[in-house]
C-alpha positions as CSV (number, residue, x, y, z in Angstrom):
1,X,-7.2,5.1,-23.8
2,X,-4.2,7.0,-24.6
3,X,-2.1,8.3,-21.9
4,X,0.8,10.8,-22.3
5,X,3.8,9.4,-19.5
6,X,1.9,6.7,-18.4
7,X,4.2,4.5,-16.6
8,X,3.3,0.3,-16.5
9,X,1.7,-0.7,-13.3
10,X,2.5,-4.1,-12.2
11,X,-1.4,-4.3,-11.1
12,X,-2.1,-4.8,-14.8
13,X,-1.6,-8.6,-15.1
14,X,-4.2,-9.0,-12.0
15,X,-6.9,-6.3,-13.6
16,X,-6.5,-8.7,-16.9
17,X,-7.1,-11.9,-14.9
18,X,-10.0,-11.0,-13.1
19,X,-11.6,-9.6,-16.1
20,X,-11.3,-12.7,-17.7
21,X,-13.4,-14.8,-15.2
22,X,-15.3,-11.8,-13.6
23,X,-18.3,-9.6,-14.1
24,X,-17.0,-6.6,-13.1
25,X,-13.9,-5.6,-10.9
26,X,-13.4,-3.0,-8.6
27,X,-9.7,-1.2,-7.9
28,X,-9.6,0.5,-4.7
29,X,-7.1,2.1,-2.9
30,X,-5.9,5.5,-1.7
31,X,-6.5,8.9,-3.4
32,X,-3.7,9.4,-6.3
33,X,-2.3,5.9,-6.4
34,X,-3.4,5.8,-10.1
35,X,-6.3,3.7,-10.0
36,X,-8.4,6.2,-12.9
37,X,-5.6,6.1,-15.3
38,X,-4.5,2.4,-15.2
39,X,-8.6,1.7,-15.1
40,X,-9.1,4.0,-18.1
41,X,-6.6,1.4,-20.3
42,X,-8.8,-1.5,-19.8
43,X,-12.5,0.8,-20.6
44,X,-14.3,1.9,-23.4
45,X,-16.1,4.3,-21.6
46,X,-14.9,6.2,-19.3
47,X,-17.8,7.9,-16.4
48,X,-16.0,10.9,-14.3
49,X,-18.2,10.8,-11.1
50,X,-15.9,12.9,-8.9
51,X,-17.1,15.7,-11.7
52,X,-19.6,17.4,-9.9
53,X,-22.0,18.0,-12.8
54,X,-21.6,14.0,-14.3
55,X,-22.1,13.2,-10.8
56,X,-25.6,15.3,-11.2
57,X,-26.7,13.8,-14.2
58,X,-26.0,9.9,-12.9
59,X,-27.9,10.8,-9.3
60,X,-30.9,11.6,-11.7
61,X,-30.6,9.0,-13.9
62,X,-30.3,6.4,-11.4
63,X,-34.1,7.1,-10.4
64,X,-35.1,6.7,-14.0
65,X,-33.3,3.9,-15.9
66,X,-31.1,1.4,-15.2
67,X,-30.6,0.9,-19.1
68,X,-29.5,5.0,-19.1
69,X,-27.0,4.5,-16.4
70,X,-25.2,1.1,-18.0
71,X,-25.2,2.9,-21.3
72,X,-22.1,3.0,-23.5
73,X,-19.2,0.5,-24.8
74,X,-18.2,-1.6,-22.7
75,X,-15.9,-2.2,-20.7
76,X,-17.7,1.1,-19.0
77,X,-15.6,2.3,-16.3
78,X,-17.3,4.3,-13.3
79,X,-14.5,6.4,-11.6
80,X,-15.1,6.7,-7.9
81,X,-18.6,4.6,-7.9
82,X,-19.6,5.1,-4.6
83,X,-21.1,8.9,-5.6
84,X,-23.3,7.2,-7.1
85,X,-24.1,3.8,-5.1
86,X,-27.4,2.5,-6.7
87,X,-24.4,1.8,-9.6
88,X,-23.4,-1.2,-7.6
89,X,-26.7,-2.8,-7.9
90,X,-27.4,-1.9,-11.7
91,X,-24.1,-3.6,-12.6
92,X,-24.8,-6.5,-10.4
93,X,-28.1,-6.9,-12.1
94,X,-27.0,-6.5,-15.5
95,X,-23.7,-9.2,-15.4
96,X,-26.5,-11.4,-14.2
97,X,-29.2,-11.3,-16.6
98,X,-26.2,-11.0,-19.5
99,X,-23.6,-13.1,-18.1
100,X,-21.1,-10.8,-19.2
101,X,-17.3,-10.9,-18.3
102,X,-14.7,-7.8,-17.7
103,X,-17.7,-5.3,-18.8
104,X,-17.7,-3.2,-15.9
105,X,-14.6,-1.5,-14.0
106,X,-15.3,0.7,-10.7
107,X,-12.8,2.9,-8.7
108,X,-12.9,4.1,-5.2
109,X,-11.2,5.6,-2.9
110,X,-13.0,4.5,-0.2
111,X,-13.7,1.0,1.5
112,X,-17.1,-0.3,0.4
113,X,-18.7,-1.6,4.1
114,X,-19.3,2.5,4.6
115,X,-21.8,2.2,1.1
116,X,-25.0,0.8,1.7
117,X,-25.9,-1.7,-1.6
118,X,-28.9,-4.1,-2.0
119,X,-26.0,-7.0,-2.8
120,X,-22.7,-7.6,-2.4
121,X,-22.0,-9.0,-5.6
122,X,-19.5,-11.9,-4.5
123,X,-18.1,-13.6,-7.5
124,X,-19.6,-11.2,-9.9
125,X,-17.5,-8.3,-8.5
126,X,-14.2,-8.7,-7.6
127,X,-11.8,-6.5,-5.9
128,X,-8.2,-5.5,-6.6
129,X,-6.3,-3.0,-4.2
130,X,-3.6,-0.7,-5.7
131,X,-0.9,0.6,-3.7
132,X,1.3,3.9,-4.4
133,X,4.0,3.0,-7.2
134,X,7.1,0.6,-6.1
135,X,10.2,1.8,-7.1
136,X,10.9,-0.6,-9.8
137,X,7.6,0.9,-11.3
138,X,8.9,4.2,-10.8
139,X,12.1,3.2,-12.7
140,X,14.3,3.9,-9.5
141,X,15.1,0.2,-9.3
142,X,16.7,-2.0,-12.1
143,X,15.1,-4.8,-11.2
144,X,18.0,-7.1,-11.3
145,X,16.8,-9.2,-8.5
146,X,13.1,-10.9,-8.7
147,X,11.6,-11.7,-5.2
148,X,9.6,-14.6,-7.2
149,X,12.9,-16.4,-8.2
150,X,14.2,-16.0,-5.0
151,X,11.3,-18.5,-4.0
152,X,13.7,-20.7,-5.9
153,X,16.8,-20.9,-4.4
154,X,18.8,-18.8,-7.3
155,X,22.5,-18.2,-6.5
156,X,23.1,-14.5,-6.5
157,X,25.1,-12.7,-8.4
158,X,27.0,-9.7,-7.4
159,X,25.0,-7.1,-9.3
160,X,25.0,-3.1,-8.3
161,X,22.1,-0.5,-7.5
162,X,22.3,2.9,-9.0
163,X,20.7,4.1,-5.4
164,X,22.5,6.5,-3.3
165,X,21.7,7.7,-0.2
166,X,20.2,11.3,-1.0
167,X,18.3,9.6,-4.3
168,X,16.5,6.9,-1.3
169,X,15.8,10.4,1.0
170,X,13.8,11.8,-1.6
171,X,12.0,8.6,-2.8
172,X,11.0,8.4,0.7
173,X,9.9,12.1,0.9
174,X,8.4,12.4,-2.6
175,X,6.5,8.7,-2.2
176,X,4.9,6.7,-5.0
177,X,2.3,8.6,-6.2
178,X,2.5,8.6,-10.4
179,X,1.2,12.3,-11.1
180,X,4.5,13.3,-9.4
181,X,7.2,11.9,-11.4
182,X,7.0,14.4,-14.2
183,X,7.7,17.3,-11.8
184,X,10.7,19.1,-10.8
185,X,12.0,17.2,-7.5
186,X,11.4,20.3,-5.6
187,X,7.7,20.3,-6.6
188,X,7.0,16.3,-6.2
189,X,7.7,16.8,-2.7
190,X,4.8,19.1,-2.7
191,X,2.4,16.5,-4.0
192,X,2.3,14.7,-0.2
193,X,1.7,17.7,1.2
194,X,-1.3,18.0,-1.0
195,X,-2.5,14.6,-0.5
196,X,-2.5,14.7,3.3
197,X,-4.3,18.7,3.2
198,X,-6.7,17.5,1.2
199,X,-7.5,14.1,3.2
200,X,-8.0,16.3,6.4
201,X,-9.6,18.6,5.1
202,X,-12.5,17.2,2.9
203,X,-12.0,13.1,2.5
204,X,-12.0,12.7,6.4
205,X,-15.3,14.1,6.6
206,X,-17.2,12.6,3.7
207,X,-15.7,8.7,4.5
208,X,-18.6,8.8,6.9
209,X,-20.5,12.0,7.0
210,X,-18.9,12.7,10.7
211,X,-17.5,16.6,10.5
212,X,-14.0,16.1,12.3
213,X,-11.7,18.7,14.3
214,X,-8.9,19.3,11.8
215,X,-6.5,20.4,14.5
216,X,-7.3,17.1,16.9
217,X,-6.5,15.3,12.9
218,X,-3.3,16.5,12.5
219,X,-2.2,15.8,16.0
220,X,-3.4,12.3,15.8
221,X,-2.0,11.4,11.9
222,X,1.9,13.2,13.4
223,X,1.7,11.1,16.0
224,X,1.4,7.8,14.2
225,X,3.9,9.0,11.6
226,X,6.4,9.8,14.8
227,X,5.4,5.7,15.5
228,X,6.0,4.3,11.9
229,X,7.7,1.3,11.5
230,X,6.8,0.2,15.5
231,X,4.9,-1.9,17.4
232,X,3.3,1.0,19.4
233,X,-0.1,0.4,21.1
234,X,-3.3,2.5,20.3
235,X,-2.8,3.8,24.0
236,X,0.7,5.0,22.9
237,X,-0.2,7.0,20.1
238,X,-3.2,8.1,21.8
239,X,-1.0,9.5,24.6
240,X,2.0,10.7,21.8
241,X,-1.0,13.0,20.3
242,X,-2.4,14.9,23.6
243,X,-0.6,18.3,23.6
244,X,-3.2,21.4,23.9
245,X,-5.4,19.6,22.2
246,X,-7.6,17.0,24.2
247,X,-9.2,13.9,22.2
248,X,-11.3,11.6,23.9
249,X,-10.3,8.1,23.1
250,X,-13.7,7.5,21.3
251,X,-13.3,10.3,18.8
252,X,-9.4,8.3,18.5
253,X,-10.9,5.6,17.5
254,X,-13.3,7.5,15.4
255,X,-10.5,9.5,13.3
256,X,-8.2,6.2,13.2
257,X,-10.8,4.0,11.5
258,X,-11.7,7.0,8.8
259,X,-7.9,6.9,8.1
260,X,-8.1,3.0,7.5
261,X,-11.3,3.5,5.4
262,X,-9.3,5.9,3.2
263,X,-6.6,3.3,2.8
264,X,-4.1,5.8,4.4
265,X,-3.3,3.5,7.3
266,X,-2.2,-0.4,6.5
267,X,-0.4,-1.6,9.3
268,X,1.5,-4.9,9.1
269,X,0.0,-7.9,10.8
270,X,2.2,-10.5,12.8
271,X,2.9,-13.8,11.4
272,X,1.1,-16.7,12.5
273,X,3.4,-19.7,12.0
274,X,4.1,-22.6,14.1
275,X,7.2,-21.8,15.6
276,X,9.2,-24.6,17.8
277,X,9.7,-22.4,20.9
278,X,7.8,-21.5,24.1
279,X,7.5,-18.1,23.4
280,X,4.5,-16.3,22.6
281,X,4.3,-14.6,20.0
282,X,3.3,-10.5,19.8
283,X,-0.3,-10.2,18.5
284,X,-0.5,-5.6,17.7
285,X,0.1,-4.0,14.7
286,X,3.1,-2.7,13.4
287,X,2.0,1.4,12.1
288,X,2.4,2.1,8.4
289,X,1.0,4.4,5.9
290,X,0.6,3.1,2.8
291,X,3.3,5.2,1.7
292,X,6.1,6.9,3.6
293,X,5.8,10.3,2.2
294,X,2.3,10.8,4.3
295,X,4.4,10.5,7.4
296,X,7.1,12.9,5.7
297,X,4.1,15.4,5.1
298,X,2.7,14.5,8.8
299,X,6.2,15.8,10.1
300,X,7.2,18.2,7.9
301,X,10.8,16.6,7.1
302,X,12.7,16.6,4.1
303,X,15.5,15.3,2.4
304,X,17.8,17.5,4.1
305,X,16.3,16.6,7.5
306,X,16.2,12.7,7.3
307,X,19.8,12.7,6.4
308,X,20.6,14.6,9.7
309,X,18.2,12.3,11.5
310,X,19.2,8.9,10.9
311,X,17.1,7.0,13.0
312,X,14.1,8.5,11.5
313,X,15.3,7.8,8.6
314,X,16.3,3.9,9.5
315,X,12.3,3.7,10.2
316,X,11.2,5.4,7.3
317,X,13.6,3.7,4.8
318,X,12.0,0.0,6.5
319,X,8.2,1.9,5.5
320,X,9.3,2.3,1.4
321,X,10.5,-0.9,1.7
322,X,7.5,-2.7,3.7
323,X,5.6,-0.5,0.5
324,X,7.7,-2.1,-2.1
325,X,7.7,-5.4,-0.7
326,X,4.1,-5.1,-0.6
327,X,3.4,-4.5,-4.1
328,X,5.8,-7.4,-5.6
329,X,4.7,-10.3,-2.8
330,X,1.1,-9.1,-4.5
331,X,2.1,-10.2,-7.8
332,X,3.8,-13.0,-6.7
333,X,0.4,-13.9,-4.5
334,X,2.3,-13.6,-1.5
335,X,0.9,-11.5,1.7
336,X,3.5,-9.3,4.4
337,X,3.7,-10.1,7.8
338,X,6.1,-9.3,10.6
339,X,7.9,-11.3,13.4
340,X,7.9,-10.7,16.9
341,X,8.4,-13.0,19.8
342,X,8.6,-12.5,23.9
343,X,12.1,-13.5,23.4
344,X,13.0,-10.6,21.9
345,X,13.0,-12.3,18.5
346,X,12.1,-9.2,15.8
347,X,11.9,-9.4,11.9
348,X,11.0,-6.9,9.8
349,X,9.1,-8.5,7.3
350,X,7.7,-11.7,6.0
351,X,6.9,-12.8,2.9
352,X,4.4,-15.9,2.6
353,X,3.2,-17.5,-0.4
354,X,-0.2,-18.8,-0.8
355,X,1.2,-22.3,-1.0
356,X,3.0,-21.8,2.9
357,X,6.7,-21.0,1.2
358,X,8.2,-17.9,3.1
359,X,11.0,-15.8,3.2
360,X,12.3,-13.8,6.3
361,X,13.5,-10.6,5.5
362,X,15.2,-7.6,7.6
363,X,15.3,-3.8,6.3
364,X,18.4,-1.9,7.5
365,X,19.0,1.3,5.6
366,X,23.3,0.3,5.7
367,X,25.1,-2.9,6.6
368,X,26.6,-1.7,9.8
369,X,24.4,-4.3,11.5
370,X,24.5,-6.8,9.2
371,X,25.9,-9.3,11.6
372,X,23.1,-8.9,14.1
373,X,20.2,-9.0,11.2
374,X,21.6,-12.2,9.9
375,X,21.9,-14.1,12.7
376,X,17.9,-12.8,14.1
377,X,17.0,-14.3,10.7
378,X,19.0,-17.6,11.1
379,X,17.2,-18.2,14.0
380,X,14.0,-17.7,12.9
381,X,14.9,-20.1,10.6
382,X,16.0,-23.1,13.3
383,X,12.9,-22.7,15.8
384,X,10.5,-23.0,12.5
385,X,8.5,-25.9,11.4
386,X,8.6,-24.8,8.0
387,X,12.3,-24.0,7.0
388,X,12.6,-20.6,4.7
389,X,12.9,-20.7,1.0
390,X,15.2,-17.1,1.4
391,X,16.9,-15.0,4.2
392,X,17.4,-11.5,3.8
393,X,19.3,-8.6,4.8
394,X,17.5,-5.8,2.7
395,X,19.2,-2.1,2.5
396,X,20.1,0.8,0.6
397,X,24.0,-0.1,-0.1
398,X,25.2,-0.8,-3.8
399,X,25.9,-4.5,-3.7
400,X,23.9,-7.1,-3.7
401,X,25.3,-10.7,-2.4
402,X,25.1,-13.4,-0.5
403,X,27.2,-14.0,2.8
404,X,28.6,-17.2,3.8
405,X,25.8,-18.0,6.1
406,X,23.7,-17.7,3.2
407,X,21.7,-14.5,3.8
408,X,21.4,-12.9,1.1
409,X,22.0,-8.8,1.0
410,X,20.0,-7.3,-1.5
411,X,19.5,-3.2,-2.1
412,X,15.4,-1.7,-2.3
413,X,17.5,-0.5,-5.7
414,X,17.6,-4.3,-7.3
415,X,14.3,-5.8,-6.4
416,X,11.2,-6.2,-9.0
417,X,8.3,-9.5,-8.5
């Protein structure tokens, strides 16, 4: 499949490897992240269910013939599956009675548990969740510096990001979503705006069939953008939201899972390791979207706006980068976490391998408190069992180096995998 400006996702490599070993594999993730066009590399066929008449046609057929459904060269890809869910089942059927491998690709935009299937198709389907683009995708960030060798204990060398300050404002306001970056900067900061209208308006409502109260919506998504980056409690935001308008906290709850079930809310989850200390650690959630600009659209800022504001900015600046970081520990098989202790002990974000390695890392959007970041993540490093392959200061300054205590400061501008 030919694509005019397609861009190379870094979600490729793990679409080829489970192809090789799988059935079928499933991308989900949230609308506009790309999943149809990087999808429609690997197919043959390509099914368009979101078209309302194809949509029609595959309803009908799925009463009549398996065989008519699954018809076409494979790989057969089946953009937003869940229209049609009997799909699930056919393809199940048909890798077992064939055996096949990488003939069947599904999207969707929404989390599966809402779709009721016959099977679950556990090591015949597997899944693969695509975030927005990172910025080394995007072609922001020279990639320099590789998060995977840092594993290694490199020595750094001084190298230089091309990132200024009002180019990182408008990443952070335009966000990663790949049908933007051919636009004129004033209209990619549209495209969130878009996005978020049309999540409130119709995707909230078909996630699970509930109708919702728009206006009680927006209150509830502005106040967890207003929270991003924290460790606010459901009972804060819940509290933040209630202006004029009055939501119970069951509908809260209600609204806040749809959100999670469209992959627009992926929070951060504490780490668990064993720590040397007495002190407990904090068990919430620290609030993110899965892509800054949602909570730019949630409070109508700009580029202008976030300059003027910097600690908004300091929060938003640690959400691209908690999105960034996201996408290269994926391809590195690594999983984000954050650090918080009674103590007072905070760091930003975590990066663990699957084989226990880690890396502490805090997000500061200059290096005014370098000082204070280093030393947080030195003593991270003493009270744990398991000492840190890296330490770093990450930020949006030019440089990247490391200090004399050995924390490395690296800018978003320098990082790929």
């Amino acid at each position: 499949m030919n694509i005019l400006n397609y861009r190379k996702r870094l979600i490729e490599s793990q679409i080829k490897k489970k192809m090789s070993y799988s059935g079928g594999i499933i991308i989900e993730g949230a609308k506009w992240v790309g999943k149809s066009t990087t999808a429609g590399i690997f197919s043959n066929t390509f099914i368009k269910l979101q078209d309302p008449l194809i949509k029609k046609q595959y309803q009908i057929l799925a009463t009549i013939s398996k065989d008519e459904v699954l018809k076409g060269e494979k790989p057969i890809l089946f953009d937003e599956w869940q229209e049609v869910p009997e799909i699930w089942d056919f393809i199940r059927l048909d890798i077992d009675d064939n055996n096949y491998k990488g003939a069947y690709l599904l999207t969707g935009s929404t989390k599966k548990q809402n779709i009721k299937t016959s099977h679950t198709g556990t090591g015949r389907i597997n899944s693969i969740y695509m975030r927005p683009m990172s910025l080394y995708e995007s072609g922001e960030s020279n990639g320099l510096i590789s998060l995977k060798e840092l594993f290694s204990k490199p020595k750094v060398i001084p190298v230089m990001s091309d990132i200024t300050i009002d180019d990182i404002s408008h990443y952070i306001c335009r966000g990663g979503w790949p049908g933007s970056l051919d636009l004129s900067k004033d209209m990619q900061l549209e495209v969130p705006k878009d996005l978020l209208e049309s999540i409130i308006r119709r995707d909230i409502d078909e996630v699970d069939g509930i109708v919702k109260d728009k206006e009680k919506l927006k209150k509830i998504v502005k106040s967890y953008a207003r929270n991003i980056s924290t460790l606010a409690a459901n009972s804060t935001i819940y509290k933040d939201q209630t202006y004029d308008v009055i939501v119970n906290p069951k509908t809260f709850d209600t609204y806040m899972n749809s959100l999670k079930k469209l992959f627009i809310i992926e929070d951060v989850l504490p780490w668990s390791q064993n720590i040397r200390s007495s002190a407990r650690l904090r068990k919430g959630s620290k609030r993110q979207f899965v892509d800054p600009s949602i909570a730019v659209a949630a409070l109508g800022l700009s580029p202008d706006k976030l300059k003027k504001d910097f600690e908004t900015f300091g929060f938003l600046f640690e959400s691209i980068a908690t999105r960034d970081i996201r996408v290269y520990a994926e391809e590195i098989e690594g999983t984000v976490y954050y650090y918080n202790d009674t103590t007072g002990l905070e760091i930003d974000l975590i990066v663990e391998l699957n084989d226990g390695r880690w890396g502490g890392i805090e997000v500061k959007l200059g290096e005014n408190e370098a000082d204070k970041a280093s030393a947080n993540l030195i003593k991270l490093a003493n009270i744990s069992t398991v000492k840190p392959s890296f330490l770093m200061i990450l930020t949006n300054t030019q440089m990247a180096y490391q200090r004399s205590d050995g924390v490395y400061v690296i800018p978003l501008g320098c990082l790929k995998p």
